[in-house]
Every structure is written in C-alpha cells, then in structure tokens.
C-alpha positions as a Markdown table, in Angstrom:
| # | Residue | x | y | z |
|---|---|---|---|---|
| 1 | Unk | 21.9 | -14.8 | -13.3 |
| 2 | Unk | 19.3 | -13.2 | -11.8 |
| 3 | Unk | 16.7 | -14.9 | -14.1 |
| 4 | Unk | 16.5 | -19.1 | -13.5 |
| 5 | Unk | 13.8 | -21.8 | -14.2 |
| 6 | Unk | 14.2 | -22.1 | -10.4 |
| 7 | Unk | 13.0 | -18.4 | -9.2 |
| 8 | Unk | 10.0 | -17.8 | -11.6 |
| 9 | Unk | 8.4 | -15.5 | -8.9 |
| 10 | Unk | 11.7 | -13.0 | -9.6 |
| 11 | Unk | 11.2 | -13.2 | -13.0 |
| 12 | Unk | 7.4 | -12.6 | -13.1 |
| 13 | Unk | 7.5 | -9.8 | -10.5 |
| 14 | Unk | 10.0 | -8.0 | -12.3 |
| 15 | Unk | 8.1 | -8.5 | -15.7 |
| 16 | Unk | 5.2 | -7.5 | -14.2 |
| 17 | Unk | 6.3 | -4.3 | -12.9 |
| 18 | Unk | 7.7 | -3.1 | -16.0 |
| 19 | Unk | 5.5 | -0.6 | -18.0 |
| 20 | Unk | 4.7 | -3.3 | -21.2 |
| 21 | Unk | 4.2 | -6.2 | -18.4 |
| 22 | Unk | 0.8 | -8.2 | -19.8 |
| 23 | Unk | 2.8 | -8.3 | -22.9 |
| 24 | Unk | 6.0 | -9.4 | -21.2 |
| 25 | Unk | 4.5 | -12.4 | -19.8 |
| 26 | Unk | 2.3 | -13.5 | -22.5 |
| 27 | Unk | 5.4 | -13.5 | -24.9 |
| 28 | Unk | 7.4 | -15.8 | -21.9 |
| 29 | Unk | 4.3 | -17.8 | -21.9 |
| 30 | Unk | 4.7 | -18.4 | -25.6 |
| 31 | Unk | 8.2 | -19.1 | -26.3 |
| 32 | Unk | 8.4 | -21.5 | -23.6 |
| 33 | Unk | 5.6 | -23.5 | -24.6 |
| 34 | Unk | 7.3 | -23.7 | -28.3 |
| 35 | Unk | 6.7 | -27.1 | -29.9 |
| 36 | Unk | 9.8 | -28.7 | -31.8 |
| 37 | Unk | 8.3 | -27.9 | -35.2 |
| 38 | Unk | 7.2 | -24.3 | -34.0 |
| 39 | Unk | 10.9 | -23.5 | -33.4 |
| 40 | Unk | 11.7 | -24.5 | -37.0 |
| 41 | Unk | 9.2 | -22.6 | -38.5 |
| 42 | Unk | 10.5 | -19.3 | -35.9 |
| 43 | Unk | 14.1 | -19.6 | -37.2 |
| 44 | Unk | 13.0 | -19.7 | -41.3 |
| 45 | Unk | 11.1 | -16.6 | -40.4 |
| 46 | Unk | 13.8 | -15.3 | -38.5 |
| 47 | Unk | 15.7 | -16.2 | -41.2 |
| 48 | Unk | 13.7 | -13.8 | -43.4 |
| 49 | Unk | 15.1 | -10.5 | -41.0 |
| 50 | Unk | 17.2 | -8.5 | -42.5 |
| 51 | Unk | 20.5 | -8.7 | -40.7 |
| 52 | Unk | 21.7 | -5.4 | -40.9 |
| 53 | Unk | 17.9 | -4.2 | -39.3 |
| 54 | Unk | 18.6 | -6.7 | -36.9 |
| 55 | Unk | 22.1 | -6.0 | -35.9 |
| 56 | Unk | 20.8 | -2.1 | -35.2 |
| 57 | Unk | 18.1 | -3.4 | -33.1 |
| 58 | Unk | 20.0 | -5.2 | -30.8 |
| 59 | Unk | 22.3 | -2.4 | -30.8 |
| 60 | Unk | 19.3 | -0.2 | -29.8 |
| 61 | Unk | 18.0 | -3.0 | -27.4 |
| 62 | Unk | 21.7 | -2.3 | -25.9 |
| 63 | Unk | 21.1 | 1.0 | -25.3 |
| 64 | Unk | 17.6 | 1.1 | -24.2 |
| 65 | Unk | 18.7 | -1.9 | -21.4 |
| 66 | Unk | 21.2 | 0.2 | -20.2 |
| 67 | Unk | 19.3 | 3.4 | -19.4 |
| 68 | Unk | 17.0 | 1.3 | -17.1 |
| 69 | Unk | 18.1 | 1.7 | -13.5 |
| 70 | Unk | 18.3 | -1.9 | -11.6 |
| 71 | Unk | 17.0 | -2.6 | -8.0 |
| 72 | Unk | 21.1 | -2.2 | -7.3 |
| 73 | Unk | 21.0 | 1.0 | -9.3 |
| 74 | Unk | 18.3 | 2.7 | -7.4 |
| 75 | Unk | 19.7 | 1.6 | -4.1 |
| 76 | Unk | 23.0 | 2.7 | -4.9 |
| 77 | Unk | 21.7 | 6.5 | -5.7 |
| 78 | Unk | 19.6 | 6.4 | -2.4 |
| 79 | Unk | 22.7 | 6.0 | -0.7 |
| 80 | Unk | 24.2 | 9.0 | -2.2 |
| 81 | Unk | 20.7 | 11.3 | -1.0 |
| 82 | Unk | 18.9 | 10.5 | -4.4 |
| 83 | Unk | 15.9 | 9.1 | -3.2 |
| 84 | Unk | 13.8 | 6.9 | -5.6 |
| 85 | Unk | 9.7 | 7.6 | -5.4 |
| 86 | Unk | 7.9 | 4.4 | -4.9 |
| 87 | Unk | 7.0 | 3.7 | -8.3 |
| 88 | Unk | 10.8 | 4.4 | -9.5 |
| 89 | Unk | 11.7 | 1.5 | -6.7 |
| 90 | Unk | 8.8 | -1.4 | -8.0 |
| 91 | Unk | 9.4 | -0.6 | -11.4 |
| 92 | Unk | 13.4 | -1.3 | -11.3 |
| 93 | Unk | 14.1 | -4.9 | -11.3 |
| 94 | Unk | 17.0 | -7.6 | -10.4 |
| 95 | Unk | 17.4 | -8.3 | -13.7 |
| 96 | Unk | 17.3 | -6.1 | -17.4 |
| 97 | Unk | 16.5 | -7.5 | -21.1 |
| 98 | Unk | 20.1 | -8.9 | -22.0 |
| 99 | Unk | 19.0 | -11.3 | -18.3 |
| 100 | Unk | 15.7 | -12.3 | -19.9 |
| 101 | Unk | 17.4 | -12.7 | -23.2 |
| 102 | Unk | 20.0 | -14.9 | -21.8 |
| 103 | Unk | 16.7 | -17.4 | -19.8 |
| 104 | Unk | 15.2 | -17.3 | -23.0 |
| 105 | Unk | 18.0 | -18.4 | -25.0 |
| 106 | Unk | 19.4 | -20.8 | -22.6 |
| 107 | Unk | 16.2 | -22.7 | -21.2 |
| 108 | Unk | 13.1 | -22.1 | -23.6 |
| 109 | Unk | 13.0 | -24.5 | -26.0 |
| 110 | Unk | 15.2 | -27.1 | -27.9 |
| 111 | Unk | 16.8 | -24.9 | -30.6 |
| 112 | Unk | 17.1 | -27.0 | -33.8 |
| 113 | Unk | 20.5 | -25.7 | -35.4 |
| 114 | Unk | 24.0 | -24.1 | -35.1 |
| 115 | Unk | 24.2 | -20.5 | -33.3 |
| 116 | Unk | 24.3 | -17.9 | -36.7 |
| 117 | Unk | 22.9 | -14.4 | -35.2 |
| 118 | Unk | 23.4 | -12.0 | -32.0 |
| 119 | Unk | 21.9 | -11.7 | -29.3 |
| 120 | Unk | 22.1 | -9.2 | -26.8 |
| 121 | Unk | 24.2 | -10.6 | -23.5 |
| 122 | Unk | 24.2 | -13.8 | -24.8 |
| 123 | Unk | 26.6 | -13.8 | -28.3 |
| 124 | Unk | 25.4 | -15.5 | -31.4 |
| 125 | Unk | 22.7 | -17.8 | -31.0 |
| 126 | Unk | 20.4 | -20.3 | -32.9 |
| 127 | Unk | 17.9 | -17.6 | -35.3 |
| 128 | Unk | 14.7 | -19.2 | -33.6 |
| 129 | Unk | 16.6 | -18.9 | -30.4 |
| 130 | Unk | 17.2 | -15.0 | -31.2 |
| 131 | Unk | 13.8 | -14.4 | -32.6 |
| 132 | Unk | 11.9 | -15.8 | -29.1 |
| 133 | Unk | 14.6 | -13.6 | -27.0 |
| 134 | Unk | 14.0 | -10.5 | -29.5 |
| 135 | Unk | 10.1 | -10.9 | -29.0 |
| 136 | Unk | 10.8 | -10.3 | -25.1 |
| 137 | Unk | 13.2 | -8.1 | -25.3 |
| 138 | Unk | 11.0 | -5.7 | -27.5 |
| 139 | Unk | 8.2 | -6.3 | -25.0 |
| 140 | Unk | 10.5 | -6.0 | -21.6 |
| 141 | Unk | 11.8 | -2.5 | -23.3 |
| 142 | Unk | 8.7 | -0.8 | -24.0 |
| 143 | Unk | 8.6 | 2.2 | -24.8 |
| 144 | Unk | 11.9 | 2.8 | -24.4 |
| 145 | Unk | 13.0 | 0.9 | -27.5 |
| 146 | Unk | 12.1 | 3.0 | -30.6 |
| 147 | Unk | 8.7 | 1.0 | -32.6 |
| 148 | Unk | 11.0 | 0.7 | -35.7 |
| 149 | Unk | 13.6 | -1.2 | -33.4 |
| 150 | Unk | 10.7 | -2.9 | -31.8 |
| 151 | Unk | 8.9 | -3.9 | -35.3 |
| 152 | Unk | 12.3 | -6.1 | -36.4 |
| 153 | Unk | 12.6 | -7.9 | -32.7 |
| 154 | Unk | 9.1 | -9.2 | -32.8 |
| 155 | Unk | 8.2 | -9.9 | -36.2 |
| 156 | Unk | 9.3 | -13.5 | -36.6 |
| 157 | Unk | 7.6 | -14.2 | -33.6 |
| 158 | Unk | 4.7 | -12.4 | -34.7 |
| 159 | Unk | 4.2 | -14.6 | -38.0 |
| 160 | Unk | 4.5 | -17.7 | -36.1 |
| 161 | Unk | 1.9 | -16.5 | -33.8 |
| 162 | Unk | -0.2 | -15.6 | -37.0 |
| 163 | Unk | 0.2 | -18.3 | -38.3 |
| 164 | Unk | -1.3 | -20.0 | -34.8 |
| 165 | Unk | 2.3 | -21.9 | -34.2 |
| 166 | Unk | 2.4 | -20.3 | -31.1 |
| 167 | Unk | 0.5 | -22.1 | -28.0 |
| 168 | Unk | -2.7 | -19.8 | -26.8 |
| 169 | Unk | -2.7 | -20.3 | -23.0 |
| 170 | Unk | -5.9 | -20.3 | -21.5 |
| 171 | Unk | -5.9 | -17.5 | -18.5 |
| 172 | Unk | -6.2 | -19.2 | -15.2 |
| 173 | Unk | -8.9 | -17.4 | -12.9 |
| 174 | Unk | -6.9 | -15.0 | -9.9 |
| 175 | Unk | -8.9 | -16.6 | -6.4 |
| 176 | Unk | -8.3 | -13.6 | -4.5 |
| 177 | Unk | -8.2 | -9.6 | -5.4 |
| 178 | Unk | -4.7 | -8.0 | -5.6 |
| 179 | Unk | -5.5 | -5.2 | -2.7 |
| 180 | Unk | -6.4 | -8.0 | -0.3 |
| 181 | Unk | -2.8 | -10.6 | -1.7 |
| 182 | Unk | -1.2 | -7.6 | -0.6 |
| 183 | Unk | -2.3 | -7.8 | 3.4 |
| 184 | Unk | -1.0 | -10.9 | 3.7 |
| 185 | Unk | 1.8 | -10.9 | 6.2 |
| 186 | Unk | 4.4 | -13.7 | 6.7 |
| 187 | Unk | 7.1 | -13.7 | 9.7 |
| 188 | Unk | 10.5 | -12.9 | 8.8 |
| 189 | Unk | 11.7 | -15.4 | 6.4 |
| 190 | Unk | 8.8 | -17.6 | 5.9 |
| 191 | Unk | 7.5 | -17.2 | 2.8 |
| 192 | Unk | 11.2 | -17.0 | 1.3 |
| 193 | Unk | 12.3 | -20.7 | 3.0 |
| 194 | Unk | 8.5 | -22.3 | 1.7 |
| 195 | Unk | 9.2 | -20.8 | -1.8 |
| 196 | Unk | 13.3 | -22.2 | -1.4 |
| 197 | Unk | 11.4 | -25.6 | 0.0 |
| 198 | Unk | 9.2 | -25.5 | -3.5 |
| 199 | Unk | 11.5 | -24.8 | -6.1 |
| 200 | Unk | 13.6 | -27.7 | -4.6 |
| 201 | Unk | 10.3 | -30.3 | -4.6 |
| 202 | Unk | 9.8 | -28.4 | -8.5 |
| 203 | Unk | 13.7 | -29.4 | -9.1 |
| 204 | Unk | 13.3 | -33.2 | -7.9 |
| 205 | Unk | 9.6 | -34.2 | -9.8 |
| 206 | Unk | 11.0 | -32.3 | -12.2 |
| 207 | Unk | 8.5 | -29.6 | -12.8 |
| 208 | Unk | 11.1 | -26.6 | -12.9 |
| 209 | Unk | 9.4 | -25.4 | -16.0 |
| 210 | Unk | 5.8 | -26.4 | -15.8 |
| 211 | Unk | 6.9 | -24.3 | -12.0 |
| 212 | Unk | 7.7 | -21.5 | -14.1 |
| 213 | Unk | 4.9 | -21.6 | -16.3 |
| 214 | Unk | 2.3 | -21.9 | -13.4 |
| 215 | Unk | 3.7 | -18.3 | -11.9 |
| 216 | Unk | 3.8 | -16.6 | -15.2 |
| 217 | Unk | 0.3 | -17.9 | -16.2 |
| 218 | Unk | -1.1 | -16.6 | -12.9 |
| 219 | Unk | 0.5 | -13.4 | -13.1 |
| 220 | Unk | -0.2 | -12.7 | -16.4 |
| 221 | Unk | -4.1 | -13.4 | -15.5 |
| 222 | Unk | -3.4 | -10.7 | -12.4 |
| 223 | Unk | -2.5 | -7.9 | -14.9 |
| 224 | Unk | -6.0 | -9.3 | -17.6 |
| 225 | Unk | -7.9 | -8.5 | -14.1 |
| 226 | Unk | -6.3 | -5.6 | -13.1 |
| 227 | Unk | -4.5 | -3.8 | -16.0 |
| 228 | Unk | -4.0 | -0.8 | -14.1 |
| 229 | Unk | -2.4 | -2.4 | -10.8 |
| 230 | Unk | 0.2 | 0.2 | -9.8 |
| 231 | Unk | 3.7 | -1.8 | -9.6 |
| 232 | Unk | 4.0 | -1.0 | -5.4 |
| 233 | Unk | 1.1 | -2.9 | -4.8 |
| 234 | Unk | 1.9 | -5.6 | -7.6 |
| 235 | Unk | 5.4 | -6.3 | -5.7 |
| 236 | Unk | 3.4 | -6.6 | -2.5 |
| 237 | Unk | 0.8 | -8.9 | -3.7 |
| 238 | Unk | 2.4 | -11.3 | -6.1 |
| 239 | Unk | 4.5 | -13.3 | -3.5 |
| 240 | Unk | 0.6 | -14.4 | -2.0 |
| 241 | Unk | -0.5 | -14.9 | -5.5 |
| 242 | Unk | 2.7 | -17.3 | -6.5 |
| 243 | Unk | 2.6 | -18.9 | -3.0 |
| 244 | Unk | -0.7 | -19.9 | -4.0 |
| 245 | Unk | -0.4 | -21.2 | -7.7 |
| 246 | Unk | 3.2 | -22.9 | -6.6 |
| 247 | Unk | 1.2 | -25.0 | -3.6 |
| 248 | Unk | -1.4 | -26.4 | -6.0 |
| 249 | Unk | 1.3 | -27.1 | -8.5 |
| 250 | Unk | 3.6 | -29.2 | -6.2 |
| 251 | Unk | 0.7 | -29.9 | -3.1 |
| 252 | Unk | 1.5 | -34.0 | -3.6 |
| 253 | Unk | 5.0 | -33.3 | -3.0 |
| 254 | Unk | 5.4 | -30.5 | -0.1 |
| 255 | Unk | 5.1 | -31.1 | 3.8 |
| 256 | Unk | 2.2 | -29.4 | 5.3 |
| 257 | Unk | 3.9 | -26.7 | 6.9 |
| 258 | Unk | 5.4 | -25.7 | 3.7 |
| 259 | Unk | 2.0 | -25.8 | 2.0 |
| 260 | Unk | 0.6 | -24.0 | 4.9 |
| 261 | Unk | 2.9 | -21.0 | 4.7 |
| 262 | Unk | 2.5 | -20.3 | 0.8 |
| 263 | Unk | -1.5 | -20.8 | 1.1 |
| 264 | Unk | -1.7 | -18.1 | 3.5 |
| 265 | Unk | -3.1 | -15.7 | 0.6 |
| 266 | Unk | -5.9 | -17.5 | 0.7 |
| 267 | Unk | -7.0 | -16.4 | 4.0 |
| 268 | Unk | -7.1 | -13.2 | 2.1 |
| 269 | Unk | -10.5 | -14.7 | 0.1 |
C-alpha cells in the first residue's frame, strides 16, 4: 500500500499535487476526525444514495483512476524516450484514488456496521465507510470525474458536514514561505532516516494518527497560503514543512539529532 497512517508526508504530497488538492486534504482532515455518532449519521445518509447512481460512480471513479499516470507510469514512458514535463512528473503520484479509498476505509474511523456497498479497490464496505472514501475519491479525481459522478460520491458527506457533524479544523499558521522550504537541502538520506526515526517514535506513543493529522493539517494550511503553488515546488518544499510539524509533534520523544535534521526548514525563516 502506498498510502499508511505511518507515511502521512506520501500521502499529503501526493494529495497536494493533485489539481483538486486543498479539497483533498480538507476532506482527509474530516473523515478522520469522525466522531462515533458522526459515522452513524454518514451511513443513514449514505443510506439515502441511490445504489444504482452509486454503483455507476464508482464505476466512473474506476475509469477516471485509471487514466491517471502513476510516478511508475511516468517513469516507465521516460524510459521508452517519452519524456514527462515537470509538472506531468509532480502531479503523478505513488498512489491513485482506489489507494486513498482503501486508507480511508481501512484506518479512518470505527465503522459502526456490516460491509453492504462497493467500494472502489477495496470490495463492499460499511455505507459510512463508503461515503468518507467516495467524498475523497470525488475530490482526489477532479476534474477528471464527471460533476454528475462527483455529485453522488460526496453528497452524504456533504449533509453531514451541513449538518456541522463534521469536525472544522482550525488551520495551523505555515512558519516559513514555500519558495524558501524548498532551499533546504539535506545530505543524502537524512531527512528520509529522521522521518523513518519519527514515524517509529509516532508508532510507539502511539500518535500514528494524530502524526498523520499534524502533516495533512499543515499542508492543507500551505495550499490556504499559497493556492497557486505549482506542484514542482510543492514536492520540493513539503518534506521541510512536514519535518517541521512532525518534530513539534513528537519533540518529547525524538533524540536531538533526529530533531535536528527535520527542523532544518526552519533555518529557512
């Protein structure tokens, strides 16, 4: 799985990059914050979806994931003289929808009862379970899923979060500009053992979520402050920006040295 509670710095980037992003991350930041009665009231309004509209919107959700090239896809068609722009390259990620689907499904929230609808790359599901991954998946396709398709995904969530079910996360202030995160320079390996080192202190306090929270959170408030970031500097400035939030998140429990690699960004102040 290329999405895990334990790499939330994949899973943000990637979000990020794609073209709906902000909307990505604010819907992640939603469903796993889900209260125990929130998810109840998510799968009686799922409930309320007309199955047949749903069944051709996963079906749609199928076919839009699958005409959006992967990191592997992009690097396989280089090697064959096709060379990607840029842009092409940050927008494609590890993962596609049926990966954030199958996160969402699988580490969310405590689904309240027996699996009764599909979901794409995952197989029949709880409904609230379903409606949480469809809301993402409509946001991680855009615009490539059709608005009609789009309108059926979201709109349980979108009652619950009407109805003000769904937790309002206050945006956390960015400390330092994305142009100047993207400076920051680590030697080879650093940043990737500190971040290893981090999600291992996360797993032990047990703070894997409240981990992955803290990275979408922050990068969700780096799109509010920069909504037109272009996704070659977003990939090259986020690793500073989650270094950052992941060090004041678990700073009781990591060494110094670790601490000391994944605050470099803020030399960048």
């Amino acid at each position: 799985m290329p999405y895990t509670l334990s790499s939330p710095t994949v899973l943000a980037t990637d979000a990020a990059c794609r073209p709906g992003g902000a909307e990505v991350l604010r819907t992640l930041a939603g469903v796993f914050r889900l209260a125990d009665d929130a998810a109840v009231r998510l799968g009686l309004h799922a409930l309320d979806v007309d199955p047949g509209a749903a069944e051709r919107a996963w079906d749609a959700a199928e076919a839009a994931d699958d005409a959006v090239p992967s990191t592997a896809d992009v690097g396989l068609a280089a090697t064959l003289g096709r060379l990607p722009s840029a842009t092409a390259l940050a927008r494609s990620g590890l993962g596609g929808a049926r990966d954030v689907a199958r996160l969402v499904v699988r580490e969310a929230a405590r689904w309240p009862d027996a699996p009764v609808r599909p979901v794409l790359g995952v197989g029949d599901v709880p409904a609230p379970a379903a409606a949480a991954a469809g809301a993402v998946v409509a946001a991680w396709l855009r615009p490539g899923l059709g608005e009609e398709h789009s309108v059926v995904l979201r709109s349980a969530w979108e009652r619950v979060s009407a109805a003000g079910a769904a937790v309002r996360v206050p945006v956390p202030a960015v400390p330092v500009p994305l142009d100047a995160l993207a400076e920051v320079r680590w030697p080879a390996g650093a940043w990737a053992r500190a971040m290893h080192a981090a999600a291992w202190a996360a797993h032990a306090t047990g703070r894997l979520r409240a981990q992955l929270l803290t990275v979408v959170d922050v990068t969700a408030a780096a799109l509010e402050a920069e909504p037109d970031a272009d996704p070659v500097l977003l990939r090259a400035a986020l690793p500073a920006l989650h270094g950052l939030a992941v060090a004041d998140l678990l700073a009781d429990v990591l060494a110094d040295d670790v601490l000391g690699e994944l605050r470099l960004g803020a030399s960048a102040a």
